[in-house]
C-alpha positions as CSV (number, residue, x, y, z in Angstrom):
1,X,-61.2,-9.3,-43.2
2,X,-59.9,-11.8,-40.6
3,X,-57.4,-13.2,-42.6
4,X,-57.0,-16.1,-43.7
5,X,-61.1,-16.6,-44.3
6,X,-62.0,-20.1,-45.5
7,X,-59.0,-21.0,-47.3
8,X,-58.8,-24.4,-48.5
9,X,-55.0,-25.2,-49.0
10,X,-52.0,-23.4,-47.7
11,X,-48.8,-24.5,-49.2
12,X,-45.6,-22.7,-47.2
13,X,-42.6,-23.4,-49.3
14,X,-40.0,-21.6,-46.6
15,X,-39.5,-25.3,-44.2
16,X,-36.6,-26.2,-46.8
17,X,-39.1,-29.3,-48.2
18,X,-42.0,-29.7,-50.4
19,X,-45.3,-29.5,-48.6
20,X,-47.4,-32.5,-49.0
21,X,-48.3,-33.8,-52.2
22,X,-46.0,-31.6,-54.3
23,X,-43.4,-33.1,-57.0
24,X,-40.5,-31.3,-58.1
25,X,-38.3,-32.7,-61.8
26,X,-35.4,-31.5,-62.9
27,X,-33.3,-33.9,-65.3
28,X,-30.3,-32.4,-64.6
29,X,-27.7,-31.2,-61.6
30,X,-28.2,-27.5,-60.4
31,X,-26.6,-24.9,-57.8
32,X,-27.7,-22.3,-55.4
33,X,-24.9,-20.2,-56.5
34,X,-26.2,-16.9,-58.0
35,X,-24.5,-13.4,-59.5
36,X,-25.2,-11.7,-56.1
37,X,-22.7,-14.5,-54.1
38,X,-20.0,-12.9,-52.7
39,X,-16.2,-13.5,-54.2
40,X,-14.8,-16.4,-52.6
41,X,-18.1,-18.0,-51.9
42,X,-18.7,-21.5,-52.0
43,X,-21.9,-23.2,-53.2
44,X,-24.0,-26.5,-53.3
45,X,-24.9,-28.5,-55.7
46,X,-27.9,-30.4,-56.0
47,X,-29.0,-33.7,-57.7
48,X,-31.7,-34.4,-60.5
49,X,-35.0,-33.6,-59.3
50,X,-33.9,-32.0,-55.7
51,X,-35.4,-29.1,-55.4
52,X,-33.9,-26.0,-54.2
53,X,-34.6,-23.7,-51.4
54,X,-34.4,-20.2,-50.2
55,X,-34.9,-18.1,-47.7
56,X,-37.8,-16.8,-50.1
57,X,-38.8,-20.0,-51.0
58,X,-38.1,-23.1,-53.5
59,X,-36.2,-21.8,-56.4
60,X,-37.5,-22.3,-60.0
61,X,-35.5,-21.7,-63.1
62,X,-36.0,-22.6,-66.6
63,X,-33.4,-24.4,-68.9
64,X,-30.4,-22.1,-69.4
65,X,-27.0,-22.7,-71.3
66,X,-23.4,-22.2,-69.8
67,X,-21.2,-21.4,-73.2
68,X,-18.1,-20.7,-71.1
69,X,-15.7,-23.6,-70.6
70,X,-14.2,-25.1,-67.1
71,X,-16.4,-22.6,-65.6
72,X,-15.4,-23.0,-62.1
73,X,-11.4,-22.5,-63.2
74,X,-12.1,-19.0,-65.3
75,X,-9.4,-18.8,-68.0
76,X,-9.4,-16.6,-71.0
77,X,-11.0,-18.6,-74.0
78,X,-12.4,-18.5,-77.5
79,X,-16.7,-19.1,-77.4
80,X,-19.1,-19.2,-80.3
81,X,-22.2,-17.5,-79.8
82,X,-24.9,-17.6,-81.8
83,X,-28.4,-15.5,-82.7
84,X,-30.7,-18.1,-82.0
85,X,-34.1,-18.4,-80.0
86,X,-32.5,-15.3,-78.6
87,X,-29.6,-12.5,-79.8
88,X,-29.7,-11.8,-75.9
89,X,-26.9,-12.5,-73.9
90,X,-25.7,-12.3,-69.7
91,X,-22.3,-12.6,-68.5
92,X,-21.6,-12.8,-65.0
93,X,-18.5,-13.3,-62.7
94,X,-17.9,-14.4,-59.0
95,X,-14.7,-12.7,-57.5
96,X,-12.4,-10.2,-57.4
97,X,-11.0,-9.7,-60.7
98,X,-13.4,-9.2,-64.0
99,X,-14.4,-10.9,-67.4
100,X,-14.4,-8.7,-71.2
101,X,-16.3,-9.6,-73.6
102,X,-15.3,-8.4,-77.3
103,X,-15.8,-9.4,-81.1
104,X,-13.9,-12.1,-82.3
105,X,-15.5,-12.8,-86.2
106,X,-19.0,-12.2,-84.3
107,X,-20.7,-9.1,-83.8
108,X,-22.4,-7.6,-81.2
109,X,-23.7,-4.6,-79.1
110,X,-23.1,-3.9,-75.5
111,X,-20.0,-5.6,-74.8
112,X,-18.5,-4.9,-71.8
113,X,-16.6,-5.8,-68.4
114,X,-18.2,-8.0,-66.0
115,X,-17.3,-7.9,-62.2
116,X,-18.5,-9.2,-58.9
117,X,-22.3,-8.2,-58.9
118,X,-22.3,-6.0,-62.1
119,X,-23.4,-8.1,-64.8
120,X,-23.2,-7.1,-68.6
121,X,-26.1,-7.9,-71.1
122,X,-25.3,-7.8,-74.6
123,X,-26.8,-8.4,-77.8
124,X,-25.6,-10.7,-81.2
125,X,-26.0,-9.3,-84.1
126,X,-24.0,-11.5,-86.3
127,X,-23.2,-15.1,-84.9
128,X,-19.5,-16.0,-84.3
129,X,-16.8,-16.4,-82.2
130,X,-16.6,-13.4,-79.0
131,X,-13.3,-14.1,-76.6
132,X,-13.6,-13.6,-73.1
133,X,-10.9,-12.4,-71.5
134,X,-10.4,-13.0,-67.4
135,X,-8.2,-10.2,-65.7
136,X,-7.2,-10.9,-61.9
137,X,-8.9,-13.9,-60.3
138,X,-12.5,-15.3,-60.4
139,X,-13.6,-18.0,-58.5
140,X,-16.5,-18.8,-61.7
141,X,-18.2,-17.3,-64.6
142,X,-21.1,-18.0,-66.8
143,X,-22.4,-16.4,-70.2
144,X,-25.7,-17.6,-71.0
145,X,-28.5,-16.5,-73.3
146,X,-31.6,-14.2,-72.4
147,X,-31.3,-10.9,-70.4
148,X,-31.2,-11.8,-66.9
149,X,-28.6,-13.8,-64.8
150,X,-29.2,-17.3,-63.7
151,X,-28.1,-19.9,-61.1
152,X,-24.7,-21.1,-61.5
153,X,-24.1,-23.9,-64.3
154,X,-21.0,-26.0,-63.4
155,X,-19.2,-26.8,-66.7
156,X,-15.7,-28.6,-68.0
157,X,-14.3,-29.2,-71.5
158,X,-18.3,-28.6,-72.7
159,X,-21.5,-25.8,-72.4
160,X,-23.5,-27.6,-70.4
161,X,-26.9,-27.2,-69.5
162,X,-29.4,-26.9,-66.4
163,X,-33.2,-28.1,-68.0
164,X,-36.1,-26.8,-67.0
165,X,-37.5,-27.6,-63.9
166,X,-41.0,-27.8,-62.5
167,X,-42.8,-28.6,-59.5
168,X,-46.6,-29.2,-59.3
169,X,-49.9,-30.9,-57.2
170,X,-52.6,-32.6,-57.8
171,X,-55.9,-30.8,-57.4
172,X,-57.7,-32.4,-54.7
173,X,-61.5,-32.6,-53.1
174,X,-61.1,-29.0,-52.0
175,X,-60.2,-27.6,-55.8
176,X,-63.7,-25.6,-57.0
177,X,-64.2,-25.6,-60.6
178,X,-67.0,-23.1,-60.5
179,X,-66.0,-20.2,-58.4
180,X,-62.0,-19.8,-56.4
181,X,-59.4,-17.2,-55.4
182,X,-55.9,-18.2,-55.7
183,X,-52.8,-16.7,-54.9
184,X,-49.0,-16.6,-54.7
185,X,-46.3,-14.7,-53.0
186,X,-43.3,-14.6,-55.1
187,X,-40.1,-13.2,-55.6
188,X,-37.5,-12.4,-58.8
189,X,-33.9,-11.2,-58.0
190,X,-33.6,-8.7,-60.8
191,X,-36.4,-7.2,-63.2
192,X,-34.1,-7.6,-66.2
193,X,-35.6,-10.6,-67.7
194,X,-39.5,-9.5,-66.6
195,X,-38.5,-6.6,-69.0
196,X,-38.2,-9.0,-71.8
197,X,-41.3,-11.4,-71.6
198,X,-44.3,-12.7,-69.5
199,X,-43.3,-14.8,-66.8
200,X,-45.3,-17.7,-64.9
201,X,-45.2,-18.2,-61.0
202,X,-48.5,-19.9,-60.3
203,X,-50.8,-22.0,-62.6
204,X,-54.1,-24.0,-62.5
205,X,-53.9,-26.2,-65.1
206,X,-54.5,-28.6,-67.9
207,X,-51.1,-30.5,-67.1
208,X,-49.9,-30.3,-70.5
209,X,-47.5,-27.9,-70.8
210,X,-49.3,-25.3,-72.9
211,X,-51.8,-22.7,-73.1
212,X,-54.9,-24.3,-73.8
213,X,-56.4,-24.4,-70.2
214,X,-55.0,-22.6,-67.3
215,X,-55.1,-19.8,-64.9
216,X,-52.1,-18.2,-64.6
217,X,-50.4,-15.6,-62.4
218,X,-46.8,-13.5,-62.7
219,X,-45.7,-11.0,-64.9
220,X,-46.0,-9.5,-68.0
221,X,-43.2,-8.0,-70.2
222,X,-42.3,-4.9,-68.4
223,X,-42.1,-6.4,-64.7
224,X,-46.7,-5.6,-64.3
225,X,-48.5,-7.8,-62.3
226,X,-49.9,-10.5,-64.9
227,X,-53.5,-12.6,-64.5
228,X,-53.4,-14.7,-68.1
229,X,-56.5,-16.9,-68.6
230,X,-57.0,-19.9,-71.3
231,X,-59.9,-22.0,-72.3
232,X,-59.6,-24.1,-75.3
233,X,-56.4,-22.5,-76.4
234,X,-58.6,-19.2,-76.8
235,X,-57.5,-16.3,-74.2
236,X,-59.7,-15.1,-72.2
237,X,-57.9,-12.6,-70.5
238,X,-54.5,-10.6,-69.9
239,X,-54.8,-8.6,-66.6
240,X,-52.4,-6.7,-66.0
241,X,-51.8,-3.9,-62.7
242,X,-48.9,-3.2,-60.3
243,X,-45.0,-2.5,-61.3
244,X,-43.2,-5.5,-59.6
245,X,-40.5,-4.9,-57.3
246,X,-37.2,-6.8,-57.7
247,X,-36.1,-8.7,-54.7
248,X,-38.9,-8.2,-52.5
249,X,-42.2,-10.5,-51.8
250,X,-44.9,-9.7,-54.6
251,X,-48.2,-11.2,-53.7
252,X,-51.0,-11.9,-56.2
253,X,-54.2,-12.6,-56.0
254,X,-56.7,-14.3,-58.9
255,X,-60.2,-14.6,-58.7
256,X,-62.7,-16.7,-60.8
257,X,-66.5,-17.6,-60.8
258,X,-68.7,-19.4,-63.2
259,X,-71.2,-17.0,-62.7
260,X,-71.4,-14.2,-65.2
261,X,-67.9,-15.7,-66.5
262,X,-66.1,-13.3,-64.4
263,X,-62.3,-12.8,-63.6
264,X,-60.0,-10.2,-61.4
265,X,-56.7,-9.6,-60.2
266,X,-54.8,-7.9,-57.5
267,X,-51.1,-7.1,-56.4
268,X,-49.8,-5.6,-53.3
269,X,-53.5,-4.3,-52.4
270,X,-54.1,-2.5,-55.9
271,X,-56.9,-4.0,-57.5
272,X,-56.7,-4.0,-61.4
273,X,-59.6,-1.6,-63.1
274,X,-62.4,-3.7,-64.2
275,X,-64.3,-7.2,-63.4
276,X,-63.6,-8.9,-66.6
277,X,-67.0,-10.6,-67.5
278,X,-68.8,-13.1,-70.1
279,X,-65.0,-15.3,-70.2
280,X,-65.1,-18.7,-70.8
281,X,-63.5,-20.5,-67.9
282,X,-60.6,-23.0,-68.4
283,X,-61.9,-26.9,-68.6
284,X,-60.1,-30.5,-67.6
285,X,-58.0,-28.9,-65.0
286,X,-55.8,-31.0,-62.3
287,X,-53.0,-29.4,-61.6
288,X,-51.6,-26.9,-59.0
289,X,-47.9,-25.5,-61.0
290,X,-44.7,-23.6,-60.3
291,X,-42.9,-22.1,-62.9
292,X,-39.8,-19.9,-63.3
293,X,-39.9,-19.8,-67.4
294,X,-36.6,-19.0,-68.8
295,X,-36.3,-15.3,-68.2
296,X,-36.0,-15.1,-64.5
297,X,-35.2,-17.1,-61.6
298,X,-38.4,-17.3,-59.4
299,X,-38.4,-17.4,-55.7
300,X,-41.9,-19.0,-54.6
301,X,-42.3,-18.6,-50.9
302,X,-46.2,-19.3,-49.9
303,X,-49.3,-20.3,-52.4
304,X,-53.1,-20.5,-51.1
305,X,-56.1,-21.3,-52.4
306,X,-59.9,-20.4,-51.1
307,X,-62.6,-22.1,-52.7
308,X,-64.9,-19.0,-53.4
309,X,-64.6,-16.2,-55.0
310,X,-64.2,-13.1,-53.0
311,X,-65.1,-9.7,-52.7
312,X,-63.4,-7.1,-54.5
313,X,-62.8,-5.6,-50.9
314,X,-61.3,-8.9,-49.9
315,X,-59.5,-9.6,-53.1
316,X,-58.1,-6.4,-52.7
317,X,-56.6,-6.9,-48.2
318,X,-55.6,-10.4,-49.6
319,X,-53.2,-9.2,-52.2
320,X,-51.1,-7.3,-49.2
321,X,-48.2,-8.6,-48.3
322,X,-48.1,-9.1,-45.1
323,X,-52.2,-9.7,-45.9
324,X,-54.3,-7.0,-43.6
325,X,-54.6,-9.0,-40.8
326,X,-51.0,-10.4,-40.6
327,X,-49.0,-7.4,-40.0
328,X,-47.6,-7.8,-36.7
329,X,-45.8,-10.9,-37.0
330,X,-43.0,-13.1,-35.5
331,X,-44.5,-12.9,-32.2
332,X,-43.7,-9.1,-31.8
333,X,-45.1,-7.0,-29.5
334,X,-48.1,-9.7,-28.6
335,X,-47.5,-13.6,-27.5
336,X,-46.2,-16.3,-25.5
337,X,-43.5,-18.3,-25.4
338,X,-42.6,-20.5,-27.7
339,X,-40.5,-23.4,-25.6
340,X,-42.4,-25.9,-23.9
341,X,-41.5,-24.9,-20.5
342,X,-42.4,-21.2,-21.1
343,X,-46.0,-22.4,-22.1
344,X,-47.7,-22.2,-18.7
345,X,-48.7,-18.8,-17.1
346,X,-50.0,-18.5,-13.9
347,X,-53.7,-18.0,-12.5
348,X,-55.7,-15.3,-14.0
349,X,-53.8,-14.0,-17.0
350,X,-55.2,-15.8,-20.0
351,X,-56.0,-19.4,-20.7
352,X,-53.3,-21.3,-22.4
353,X,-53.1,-24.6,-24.1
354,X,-50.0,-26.3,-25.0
355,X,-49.3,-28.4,-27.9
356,X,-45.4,-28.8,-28.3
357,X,-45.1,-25.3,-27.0
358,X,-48.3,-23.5,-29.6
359,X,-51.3,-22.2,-28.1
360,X,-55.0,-23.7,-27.8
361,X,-57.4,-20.3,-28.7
362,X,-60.7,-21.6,-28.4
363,X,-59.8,-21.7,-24.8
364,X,-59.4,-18.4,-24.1
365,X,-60.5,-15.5,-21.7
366,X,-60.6,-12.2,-21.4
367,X,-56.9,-10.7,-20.1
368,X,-57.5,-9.6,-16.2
369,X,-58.3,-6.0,-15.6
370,X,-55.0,-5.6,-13.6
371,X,-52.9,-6.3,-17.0
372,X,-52.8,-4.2,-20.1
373,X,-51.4,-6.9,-22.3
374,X,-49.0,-9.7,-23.0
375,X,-45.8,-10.1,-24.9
376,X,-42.6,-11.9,-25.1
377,X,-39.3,-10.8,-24.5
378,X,-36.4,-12.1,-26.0
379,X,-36.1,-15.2,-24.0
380,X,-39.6,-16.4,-24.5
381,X,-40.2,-15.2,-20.9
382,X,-44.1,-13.2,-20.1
383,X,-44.6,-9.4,-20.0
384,X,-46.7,-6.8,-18.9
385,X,-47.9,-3.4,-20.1
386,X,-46.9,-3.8,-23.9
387,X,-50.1,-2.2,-25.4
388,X,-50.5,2.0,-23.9
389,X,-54.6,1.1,-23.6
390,X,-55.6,-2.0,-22.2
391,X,-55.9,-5.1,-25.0
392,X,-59.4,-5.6,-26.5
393,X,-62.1,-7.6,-25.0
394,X,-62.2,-11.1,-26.6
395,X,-65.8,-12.9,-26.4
396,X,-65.1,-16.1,-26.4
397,X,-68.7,-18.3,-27.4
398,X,-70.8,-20.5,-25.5
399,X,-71.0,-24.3,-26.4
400,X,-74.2,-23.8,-28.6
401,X,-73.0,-20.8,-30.4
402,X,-74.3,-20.9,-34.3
403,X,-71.4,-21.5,-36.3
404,X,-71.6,-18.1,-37.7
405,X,-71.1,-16.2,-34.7
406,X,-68.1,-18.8,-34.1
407,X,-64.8,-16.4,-33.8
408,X,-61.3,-16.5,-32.4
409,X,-57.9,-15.5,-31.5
410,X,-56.4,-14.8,-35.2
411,X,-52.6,-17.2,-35.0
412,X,-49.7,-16.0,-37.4
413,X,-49.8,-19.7,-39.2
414,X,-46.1,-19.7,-39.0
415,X,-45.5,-19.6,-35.8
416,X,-48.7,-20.6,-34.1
417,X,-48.4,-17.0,-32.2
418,X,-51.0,-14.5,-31.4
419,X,-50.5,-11.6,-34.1
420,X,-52.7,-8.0,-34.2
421,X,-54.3,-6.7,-37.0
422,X,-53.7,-3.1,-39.0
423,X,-55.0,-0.9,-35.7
424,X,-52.4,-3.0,-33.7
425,X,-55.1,-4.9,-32.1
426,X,-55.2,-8.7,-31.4
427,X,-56.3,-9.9,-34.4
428,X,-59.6,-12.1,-34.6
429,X,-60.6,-15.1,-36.5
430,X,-64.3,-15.8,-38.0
431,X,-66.2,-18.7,-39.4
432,X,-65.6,-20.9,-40.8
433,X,-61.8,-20.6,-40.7
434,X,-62.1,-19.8,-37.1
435,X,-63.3,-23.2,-36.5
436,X,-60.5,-24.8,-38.8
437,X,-57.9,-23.2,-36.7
438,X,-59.5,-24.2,-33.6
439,X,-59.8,-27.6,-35.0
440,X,-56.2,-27.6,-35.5
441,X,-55.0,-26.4,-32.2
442,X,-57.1,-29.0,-30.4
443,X,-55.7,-32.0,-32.3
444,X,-52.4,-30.3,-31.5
445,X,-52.9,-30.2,-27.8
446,X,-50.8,-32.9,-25.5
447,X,-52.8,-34.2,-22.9
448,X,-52.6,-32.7,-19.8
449,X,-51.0,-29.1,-21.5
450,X,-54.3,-27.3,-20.9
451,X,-52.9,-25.6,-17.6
452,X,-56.3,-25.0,-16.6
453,X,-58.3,-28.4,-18.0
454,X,-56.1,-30.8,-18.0
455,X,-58.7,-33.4,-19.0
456,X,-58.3,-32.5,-22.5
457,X,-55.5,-33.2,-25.4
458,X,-54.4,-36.6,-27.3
459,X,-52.1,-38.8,-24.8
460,X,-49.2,-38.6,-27.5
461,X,-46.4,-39.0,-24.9
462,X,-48.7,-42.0,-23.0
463,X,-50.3,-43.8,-25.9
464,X,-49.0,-42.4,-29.6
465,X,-44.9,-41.3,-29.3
466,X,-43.1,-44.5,-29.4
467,X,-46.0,-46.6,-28.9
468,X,-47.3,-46.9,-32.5
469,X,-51.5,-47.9,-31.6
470,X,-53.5,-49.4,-34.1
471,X,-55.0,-46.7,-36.6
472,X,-58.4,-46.8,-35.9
473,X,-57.4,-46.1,-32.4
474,X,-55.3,-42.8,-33.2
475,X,-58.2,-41.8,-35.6
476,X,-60.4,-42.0,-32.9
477,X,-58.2,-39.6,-30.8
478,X,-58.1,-36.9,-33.8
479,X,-61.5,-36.9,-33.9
480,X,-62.6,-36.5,-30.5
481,X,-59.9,-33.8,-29.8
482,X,-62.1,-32.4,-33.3
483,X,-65.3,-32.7,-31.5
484,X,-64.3,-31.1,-28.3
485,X,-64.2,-27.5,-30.3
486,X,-67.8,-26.3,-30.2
487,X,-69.0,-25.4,-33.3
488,X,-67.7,-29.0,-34.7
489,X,-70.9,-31.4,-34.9
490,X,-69.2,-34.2,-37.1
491,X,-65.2,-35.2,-37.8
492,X,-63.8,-37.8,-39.7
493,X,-60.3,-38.1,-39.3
494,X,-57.6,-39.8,-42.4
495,X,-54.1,-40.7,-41.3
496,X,-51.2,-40.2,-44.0
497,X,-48.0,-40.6,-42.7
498,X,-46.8,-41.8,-39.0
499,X,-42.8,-41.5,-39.0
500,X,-40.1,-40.2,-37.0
501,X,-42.4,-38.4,-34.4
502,X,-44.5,-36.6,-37.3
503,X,-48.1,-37.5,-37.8
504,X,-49.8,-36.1,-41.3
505,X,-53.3,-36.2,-42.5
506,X,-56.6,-35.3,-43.5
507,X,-59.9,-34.4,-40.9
508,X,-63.2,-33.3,-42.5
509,X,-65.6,-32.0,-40.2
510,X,-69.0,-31.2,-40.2
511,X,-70.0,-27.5,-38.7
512,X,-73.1,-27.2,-36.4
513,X,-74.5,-25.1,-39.1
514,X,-73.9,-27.7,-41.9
515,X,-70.6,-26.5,-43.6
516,X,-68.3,-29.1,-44.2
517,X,-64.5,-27.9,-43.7
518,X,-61.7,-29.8,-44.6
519,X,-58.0,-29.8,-42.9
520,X,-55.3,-31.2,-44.5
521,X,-53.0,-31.2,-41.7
522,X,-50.0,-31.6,-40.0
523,X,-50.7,-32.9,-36.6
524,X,-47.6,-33.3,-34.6
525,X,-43.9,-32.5,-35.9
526,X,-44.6,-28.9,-37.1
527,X,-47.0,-26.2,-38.1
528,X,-50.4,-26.9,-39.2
């Protein structure tokens, strides 16, 4: 399927802030330093409530306890341990020398030498004191409980704790309690605490903390792709397929519709066995959730939502990772250049719109015969003869095309580029989300950018940058640029935020074949 089809919110958690909308808590400090960091490493540290990112995405921890004193000054000391919630316990170093755990009037199995990157897990048997003794030098160390290795916990004369953090939004006009697909791309840096128990990465749910209403994808105890469902505290179901991977994107997709009470799953393209059926669906929803729990750290890097449920075939390309139609992407092998100046190409090639350097597609034409396809090379700069066969014909649609046969040039969403599908040709968008994107790129497009129609684009340099017009006037420009794409018959643009050259909002539009579509978007100051 052209990918994404119809999706209704598409959070990106990788631009090192929350998207829109999104609240992150955490009553209490926390670091990005983790067992993997390298001896002599420095670290951040990060106040109550700021969230966290990676290059994977906004990190998500649950509340763990550092028993080991002056933790970033590792000496050899005395630490009681107990049995607890847990018997299970991590100790990790950072540096060049190495921590032993052994008895003291405790007991325990397991107990080992901890170095740089080599973690040992052990298990209490009999609460009591356990010494720790540091050879060489070590930069910091942590024991904490559970089975798996946790961010950094800065501690002096006391254990000290990092609580449990969340980070959630509200469910909004384009949440569909009858029928959705949902889905999350995540990441866990080691298996070790999957192993133990079920952990959360995405929920829709009640907001209250529990199980009694909720959609819910992660992982089950053994590191399996996990679908949990809740209504009324009563489960519904435990789906289960796919043996996650450690340190490497997961994606998951959920699926769920009123009609015949039905639920499935997905991971990584393999669809899980049955259509679960006759399930009560979860009530009183209004949140979107992240989660960690407190056996892993969780790595969430992009989370979607399409208001519909799809096709098991669809389900099925979604839950890829890249998804089907995404797999050439960073601009390789097909696009333009990215820089401003780079964004004009001369007569005959293809038509090119500009908006900060991203392309206008609904504006484009077939690639002349003489070429056999575009790319970029390093510098941004145009060329030829990338494809062996020349490139596929794109039809671009007349004015009073029906909204169904509305299609376009497929752009990576990151980068705003032109990306090919799995036979490594330009991909291809269809409606509706073909009309979204083209929606996007028009109220995108700086006035006088089009190289070929310079007529079209919002004057942001001459009227909006610097120049703050009234908002009914800069409404009026979103929704004309909205109007100008063909299959749009109605738009009604919101304004949300006007600061420090980036312009956020909301446009709802009306197709010419009665769908309503609804952007939530950001217009100028980065990617849609």
């Amino acid at each position: 399927m052209p990918y994404p089809n119809g999706i209704a919110v598409d959070y990106d958690f990788t631009g090192g802030a929350l998207p829109a909308g999104w609240v992150h808590t955490r009553a209490s400090a926390a670091t990005d330093s983790f067992w993997t960091d390298a001896p002599g490493s420095t670290y951040n540290t990060y106040a109550n409530n700021a969230p966290r990112f990676s290059s994977n995405g906004i990190v998500i921890e649950g509340a763990r306890t550092n028993y080991l004193l002056n933790s970033t000054a590792p000496a050899t000391q005395t630490v009681s341990l107990t049995v607890g919630t847990t018997p299970i316990h991590t100790l990790w170093v950072i540096g060049t020398g190495s921590c032993t755990v052994t008895a003291g009037t405790g007991a325990a199995t397991g107990l080992g030498t901890a170095t740089n990157g080599n973690p040992v897990t052990f298990t209490v048997t009999t609460a009591g004191t356990f010494v720790f003794t540091v050879t060489g030098t070590l930069n910091r160390f942590q024991v904490e409980k559970w089975g798996s290795a946790s961010s950094f916990i800065v501690t002096a004369g006391a254990a000290a704790t990092r609580v449990n953090e969340t980070c959630a939004v509200p469910l909004g006009g384009w949440f569909n309690a009858a029928a959705g697909t949902y889905s999350v791309e995540v990441s866990w840096p080691t298996l070790a605490g999957l192993n133990a128990a079920a952990t959360q990465a995405l929920a829709i749910d009640d907001g209250l903390g529990g199980t009694a209403n909720r959609y819910q994808l992660g992982s089950s105890a053994g590191a399996i792709g996990q679908q949990l469902a809740y209504s009324g505290s009563v489960a519904q179901v435990n789906e289960q397929v796919y043996s996650l991977a450690a340190n490497s994107i997961m994606r998951l997709v959920g699926r769920y519709n009123s009609v015949g009470g039905a639920l499935r799953f997905a991971v990584m393209g393999t669809l899980y066995g049955v259509n679960d059926t006759g399930k009560t669906l979860p009530t009183g929803l209004v949140q979107m959730s992240l989660s960690g729990g407190f056996m892993s750290t969780t790595r969430i890097k992009r989370v979607q939502y399409f208001p519909y449920a799809m096709s098991d075939a669809d389900l099925t390309a979604a839950s890829q990772y890249p998804p089907l139609a995404q797999l050439a992407m960073s601009g390789r092998g097909v696009g333009m250049g990215t820089a401003r100046a780079n964004a004009r190409v001369r007569p005959g090639i293809v038509g090119l719109g500009s908006s900060s350097g991203r392309m206008t597609p609904y504006t484009f034409s077939t690639a002349r015969p003489s070429m056999s396809g575009l790319g970029v090379s390093a510098g941004g700069a145009l060329r030829a003869s990338v494809f062996a066969a020349p490139p596929p014909r794109v039809v671009v649609p007349p004015p009073d095309v029906a909204v169904f046969g509305y299609d376009t040039l497929l752009l990576d969403r990151d980068l705003w580029d032109l990306c090919v599908d799995a036979y490594g040709n330009i991909a291809a968008a269809q409606a509706p989300y073909a009309v979204e994107q083209d929606v996007a790129s028009a109220i995108r497009l700086f006035l006088g950018e089009l190289w070929y129609d310079t007529t079209k684009g919002i004057p942001y340099f001459e009227e909006v940058l610097g120049h703050a017009p009234p908002l009914p006037v800069l409404k009026a420009m979103i929704e004309q640029a909205a109007l100008s794409v063909p299959a749009v018959a109605q738009a009604r643009a919101f304004v949300t935020e006007m600061a420090d050259r980036t312009l956020r909002g909301q446009v709802q539009i009306v197709t010419t074949a009665g769908q309503t579509i609804v952007l939530n978007e950001t217009f100028l100051g980065g990617a849609p």
